[in-house]
N, C-alpha and C positions, 0 to 999 in steps of 0.2 A: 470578558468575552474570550473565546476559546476560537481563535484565529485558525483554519485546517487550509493550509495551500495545497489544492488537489491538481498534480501534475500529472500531465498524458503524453504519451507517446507515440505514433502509430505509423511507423516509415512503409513509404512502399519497400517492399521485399524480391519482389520480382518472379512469386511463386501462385501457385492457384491457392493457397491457404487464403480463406477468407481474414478478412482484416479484423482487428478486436473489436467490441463494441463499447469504446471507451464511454462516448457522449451517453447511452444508454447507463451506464455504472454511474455517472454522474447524475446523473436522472434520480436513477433509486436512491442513491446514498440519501439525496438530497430531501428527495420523500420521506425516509426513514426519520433523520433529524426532524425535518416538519413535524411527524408525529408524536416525536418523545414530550419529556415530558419539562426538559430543559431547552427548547428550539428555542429561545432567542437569547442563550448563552452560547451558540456557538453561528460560526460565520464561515459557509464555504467559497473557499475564493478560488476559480477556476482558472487554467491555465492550459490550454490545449496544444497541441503539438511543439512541445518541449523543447529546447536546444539543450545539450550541457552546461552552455556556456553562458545560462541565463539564469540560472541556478541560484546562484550567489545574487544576481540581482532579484531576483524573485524574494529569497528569504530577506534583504537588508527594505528592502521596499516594505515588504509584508507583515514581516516580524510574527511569523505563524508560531502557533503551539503545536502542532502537529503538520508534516509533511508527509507527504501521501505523492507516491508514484506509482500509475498503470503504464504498464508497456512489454517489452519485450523482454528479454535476459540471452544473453551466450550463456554457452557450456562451462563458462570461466568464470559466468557467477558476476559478471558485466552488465551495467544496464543500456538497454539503448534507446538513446534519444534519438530527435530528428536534426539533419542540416536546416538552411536555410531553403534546399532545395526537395525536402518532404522525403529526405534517402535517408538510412540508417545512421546513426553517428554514434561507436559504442565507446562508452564512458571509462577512461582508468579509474580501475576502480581504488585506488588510493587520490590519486587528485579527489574521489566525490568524498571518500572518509577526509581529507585535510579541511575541504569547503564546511562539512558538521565540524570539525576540530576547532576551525577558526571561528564560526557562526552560528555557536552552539546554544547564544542566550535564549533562555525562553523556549528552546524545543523540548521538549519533553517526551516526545513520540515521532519515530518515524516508520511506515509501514510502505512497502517494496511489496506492490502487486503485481510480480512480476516472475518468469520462472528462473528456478535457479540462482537466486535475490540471497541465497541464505549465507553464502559465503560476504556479499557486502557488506549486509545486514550487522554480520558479524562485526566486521571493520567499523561502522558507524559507531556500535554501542558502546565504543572505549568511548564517546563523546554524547553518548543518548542516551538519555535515563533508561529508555524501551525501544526495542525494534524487533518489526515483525517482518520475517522476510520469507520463501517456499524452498522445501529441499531441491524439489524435483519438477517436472515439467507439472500441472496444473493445467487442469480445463477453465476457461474463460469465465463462465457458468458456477465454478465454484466456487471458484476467486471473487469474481464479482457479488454470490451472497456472503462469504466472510465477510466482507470487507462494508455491506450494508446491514449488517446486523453488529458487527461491531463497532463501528458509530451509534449506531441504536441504541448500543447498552452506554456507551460513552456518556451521551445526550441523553440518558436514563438516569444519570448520576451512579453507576455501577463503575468499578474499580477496572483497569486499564486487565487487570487477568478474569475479571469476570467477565467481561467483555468478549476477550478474545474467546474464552472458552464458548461463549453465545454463540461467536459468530463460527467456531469446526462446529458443534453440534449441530446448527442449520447443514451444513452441506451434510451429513451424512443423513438429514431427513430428504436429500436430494436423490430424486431417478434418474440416471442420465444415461445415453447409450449412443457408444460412435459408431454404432452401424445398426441393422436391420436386427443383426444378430448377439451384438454384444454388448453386453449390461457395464457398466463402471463401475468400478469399486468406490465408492464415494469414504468408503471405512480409508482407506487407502489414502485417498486426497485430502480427507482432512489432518492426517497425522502430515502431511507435508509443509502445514502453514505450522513455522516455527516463530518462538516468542524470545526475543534473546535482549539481557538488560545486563546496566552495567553493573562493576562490581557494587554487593552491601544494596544493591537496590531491590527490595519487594514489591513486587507486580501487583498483589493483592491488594496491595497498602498503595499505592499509586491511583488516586484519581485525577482526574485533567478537572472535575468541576464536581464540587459538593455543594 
């Protein structure tokens, strides 16, 4: 069984920006596995507004093969979870690389659906076979189809890079437009979602379940 702890985060901010649609991304992902063609080799186990500091109990509880975070990012390339009081709570990002250093058995993929993830990202894969994390800021919309089409391919029994490539090609079959008048580059957003593994490790040759 193919354990996925899907983490969410979604702080009040205190701005008119509309909040993410976490629960909805959980939705999809969830349909998508339904569909494949391996759904009850894998198990999503959800976990909704996030603390840091729960982190470590989450994976020792869990024991996932794959860790999955939706939420925020700073400009630092920080993730942010919530307090106890549903406010922002943004993560050193070496404290979250030493938490995969120390409790690294069994994960084999971590994907940071989050903007600006790609500097963590980074930090995790001295300890992660694969991590998938975004250069740049990211629309919600495209993040959230990467991230349900590369489970798809996961639960397809397709390779941890064929996967990922599944899941940028879906967004740039995507229209999206943040106003009346202006189109997205979706060619744009998809080169944003980066794939970074450790050393001597092939992506290609890397499946979570054959």
């Amino acid at each position: 069984m193919i354990r996925i702890l899907f983490l969410t985060a979604n702080p009040f901010v205190g701005t008119d920006e509309p909040p993410l649609r976490l629960y909805r991304e959980f939705e999809l992902i969830d349909e998508k596995i339904w569909s494949s063609k391996y759904r009850n080799k894998f198990q999503l186990i959800p976990r909704f507004s996030s603390s840091a500091r729960r982190l470590s109990d989450y994976i020792i509880r869990f024991k996932p093969n794959i860790v999955h975070f939706s939420g925020h990012g700073t400009t630092k390339g920080e993730l942010v979870f919530q307090d106890e009081y549903g406010e922002s709570q943004v993560a050193n990002a070496v404290s979250i690389k030493n938490i995969f250093g120390i409790l690294n058995a069994g994960i084999r993929c971590v994907v940071l659906n989050s903007c600006l993830s790609e500097r963590q990202a980074r930090m995790i894969s001295k300890h992660v076979d694969c991590v998938i994390g975004m250069s740049e800021e990211i629309y919600d919309q495209a993040a959230s189809v990467f991230a349900t089409n590369f489970y798809f391919g996961l639960a397809s029994g397709y390779s941890v890079k064929d996967a990922y490539e599944l899941g940028k090609v879906q967004i740039k079959l995507l229209y999206l437009k943040e106003s009346e008048h202006n189109v997205i580059d979706v060619e744009k957003q998809s080169k944003m979602v980066k794939i970074i593994t450790k050393a001597n490790i092939d992506p290609s040759k890397l499946f979570l379940f054959k």
